[in-house]
C-alpha positions as a printed NumPy array, in Angstrom:
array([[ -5.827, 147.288, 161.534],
       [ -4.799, 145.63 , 158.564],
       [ -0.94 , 145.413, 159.567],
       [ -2.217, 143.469, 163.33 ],
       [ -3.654, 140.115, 163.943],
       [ -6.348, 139.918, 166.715],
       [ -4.941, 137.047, 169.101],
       [ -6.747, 135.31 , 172.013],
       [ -5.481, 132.835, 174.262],
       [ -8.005, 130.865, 176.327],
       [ -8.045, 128.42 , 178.81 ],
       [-10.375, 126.579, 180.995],
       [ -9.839, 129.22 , 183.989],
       [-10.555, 132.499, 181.866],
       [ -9.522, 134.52 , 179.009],
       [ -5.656, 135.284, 179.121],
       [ -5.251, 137.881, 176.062],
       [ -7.502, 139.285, 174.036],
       [ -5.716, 142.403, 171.981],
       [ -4.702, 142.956, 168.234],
       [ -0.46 , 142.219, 167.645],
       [  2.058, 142.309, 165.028],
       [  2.899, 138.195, 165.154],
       [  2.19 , 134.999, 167.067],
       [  4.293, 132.153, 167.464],
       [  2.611, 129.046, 168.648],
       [  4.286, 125.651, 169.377],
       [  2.428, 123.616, 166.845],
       [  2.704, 119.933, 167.145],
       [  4.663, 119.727, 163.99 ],
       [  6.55 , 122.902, 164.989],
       [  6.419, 126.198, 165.726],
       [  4.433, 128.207, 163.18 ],
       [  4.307, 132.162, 163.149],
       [  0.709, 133.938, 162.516],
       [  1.191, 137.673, 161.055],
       [ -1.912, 139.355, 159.49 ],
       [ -3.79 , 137.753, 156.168],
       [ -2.169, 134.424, 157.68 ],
       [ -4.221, 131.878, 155.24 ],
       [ -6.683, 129.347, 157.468],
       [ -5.248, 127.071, 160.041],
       [ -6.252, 124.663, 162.846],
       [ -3.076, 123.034, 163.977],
       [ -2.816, 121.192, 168.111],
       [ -0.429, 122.488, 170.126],
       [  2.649, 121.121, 171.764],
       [  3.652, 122.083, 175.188],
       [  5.493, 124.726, 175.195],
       [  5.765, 129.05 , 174.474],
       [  3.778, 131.603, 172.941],
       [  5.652, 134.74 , 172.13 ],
       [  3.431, 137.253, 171.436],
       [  5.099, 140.605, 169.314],
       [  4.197, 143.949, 168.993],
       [  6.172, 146.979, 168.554],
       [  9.167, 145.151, 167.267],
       [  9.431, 143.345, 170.61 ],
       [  8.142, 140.429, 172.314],
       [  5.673, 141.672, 174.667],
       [  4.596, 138.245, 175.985],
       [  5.733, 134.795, 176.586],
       [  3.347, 132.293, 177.87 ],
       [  4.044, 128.596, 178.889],
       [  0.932, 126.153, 177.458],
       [  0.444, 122.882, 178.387],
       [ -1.267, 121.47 , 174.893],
       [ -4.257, 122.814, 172.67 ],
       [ -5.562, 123.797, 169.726],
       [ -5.464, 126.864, 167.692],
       [ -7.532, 128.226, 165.119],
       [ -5.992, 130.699, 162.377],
       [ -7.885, 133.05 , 159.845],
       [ -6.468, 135.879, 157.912],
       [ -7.662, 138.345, 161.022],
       [ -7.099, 136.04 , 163.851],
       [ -5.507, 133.351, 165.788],
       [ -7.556, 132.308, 168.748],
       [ -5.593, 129.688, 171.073],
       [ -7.599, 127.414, 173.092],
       [ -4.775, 125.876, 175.731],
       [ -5.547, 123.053, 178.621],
       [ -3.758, 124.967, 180.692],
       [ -1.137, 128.932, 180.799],
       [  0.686, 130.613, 182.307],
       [  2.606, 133.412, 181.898],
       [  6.599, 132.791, 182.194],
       [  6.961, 135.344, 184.904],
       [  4.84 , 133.458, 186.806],
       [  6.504, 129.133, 186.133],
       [  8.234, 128.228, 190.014],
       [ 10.848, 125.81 , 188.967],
       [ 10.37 , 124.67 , 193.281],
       [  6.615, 123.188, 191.922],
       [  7.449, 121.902, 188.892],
       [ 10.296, 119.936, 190.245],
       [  7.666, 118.471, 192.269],
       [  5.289, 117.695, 189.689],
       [  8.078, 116.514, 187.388],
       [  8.893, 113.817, 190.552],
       [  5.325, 112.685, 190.755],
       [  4.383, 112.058, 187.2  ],
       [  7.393, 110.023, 187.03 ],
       [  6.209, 108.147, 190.378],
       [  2.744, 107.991, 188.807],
       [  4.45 , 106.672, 185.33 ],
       [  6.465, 103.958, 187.476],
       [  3.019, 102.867, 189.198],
       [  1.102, 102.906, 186.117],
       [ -1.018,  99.502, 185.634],
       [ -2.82 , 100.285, 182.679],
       [ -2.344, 101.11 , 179.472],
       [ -4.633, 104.59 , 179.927],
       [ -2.732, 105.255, 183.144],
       [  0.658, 105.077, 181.347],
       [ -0.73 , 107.322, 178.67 ],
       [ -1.493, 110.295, 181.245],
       [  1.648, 109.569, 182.981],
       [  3.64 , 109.993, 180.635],
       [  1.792, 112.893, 179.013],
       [  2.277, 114.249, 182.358],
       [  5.678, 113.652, 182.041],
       [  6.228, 115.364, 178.955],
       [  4.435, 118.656, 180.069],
       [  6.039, 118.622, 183.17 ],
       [  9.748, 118.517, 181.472],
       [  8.524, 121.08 , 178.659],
       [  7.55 , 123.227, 182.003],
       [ 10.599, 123.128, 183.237],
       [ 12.367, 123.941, 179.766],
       [ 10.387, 127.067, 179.662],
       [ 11.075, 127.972, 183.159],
       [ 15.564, 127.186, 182.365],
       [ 15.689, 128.584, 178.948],
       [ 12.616, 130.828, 178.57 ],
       [ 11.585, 131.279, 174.9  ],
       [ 13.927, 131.364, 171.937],
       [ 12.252, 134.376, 170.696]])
């Protein structure tokens, strides 16, 4: 087991992945950081954007989240997300609609706190939409 890193992925709804892999990239909010096994300790927030998950040479799973944390140890990296989904599953038809109404809700914004979620909105809603175009780079 020493060659694999046990990864989870969790958010509010349930637990996503739960299974020992050769690497993990995560979108880190000062960029993209790769976790391979004896990885030394790491809590880092996460962007919006893609997991890839490898194993077997290959990426076996790419997975759009919406912001986070993660937590890295030499054994693990355990990703706790406000909000995936896997790739496969991104409808560019919805997020074209919630891209329209965060900027609606950004243009309506009166305060200060409602600009802030409006445009965070904003910003997961475009990095959505990225995913759902482009994919992952990996």
């Amino acid at each position: 087991m020493a060659d694999k890193t046990q990864f989870e992925l969790v958010s509010p709804e349930r637990l996503l992945i739960s299974k020992a892999v050769d690497m993990v990239v995560v979108p880190g909010t000062e960029g993209d950081f790769g976790v391979l096994p004896d990885h030394a300790p790491l809590i880092s927030s996460v962007r919006p954007g893609v997991i890839a998950v490898f194993d077997g040479g290959q990426v076996t799973d790419r997975i759009f989240v919406a912001g986070g944390f993660a937590e890295v140890t030499g054994e693990r990296c355990t990703v706790l997300a406000e909000q995936a989904i896997p790739l496969a599953e991104l409808d560019r038809g919805r997020i074209e609609g919630e891209l329209k109404d965060a900027r609606d809700d950004l243009t309506d914004a009166k305060t200060d706190t409602d600009r802030a979620a409006a445009e965070r909105a904003v910003a997961v809603a475009e990095a959505k939409m990225v995913a759902a175009t482009e994919g992952s780079p990996y």
